[in-house]
Phi, psi and omega in degrees: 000139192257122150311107195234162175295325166267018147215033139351282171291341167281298179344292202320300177285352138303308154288340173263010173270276193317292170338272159344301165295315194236342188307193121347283213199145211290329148326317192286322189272358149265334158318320180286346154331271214301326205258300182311305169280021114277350175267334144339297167291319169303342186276338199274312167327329187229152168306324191286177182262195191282334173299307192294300186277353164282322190283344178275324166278359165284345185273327182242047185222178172298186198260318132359271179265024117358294173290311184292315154308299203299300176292305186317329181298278190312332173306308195261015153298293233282333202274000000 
């Protein structure tokens, strides 16, 4: 599947389906909710693509969700 702004949310829920199944621990997949369905509204909001506005919010967020951009980037390298 080619990453697009319009199959975003399937991505998203993909990756919080693998979480869910293999993370820790039910905290770690609700921060990661909570930080993905914003970064959602924002992608729908801006210009830029999905690589590009995960690597500026991995420089300008807390460290928390921080962690969550870095693994979501590499979920959708890897993918």
């Amino acid at each position: 599947m080619k990453l697009l702004k319009n199959n975003l949310n399937e991505w998203i829920q993909l990756y919080l389906n693998d979480l869910e199944d293999y993370g820790d621990s039910n905290a770690d997949l609700l921060i990661a909710e909570q930080t993905l369905h914003t970064f959602s509204k924002l992608l729908v909001e801006s210009n830029q693509d999905v690589p590009t506005l995960l690597r500026e919010a991995i420089t300008k967020s807390e460290p928390e969700q921080r962690e969550v951009y870095e693994n979501f980037l590499e979920y959708l390298e890897n993918t």
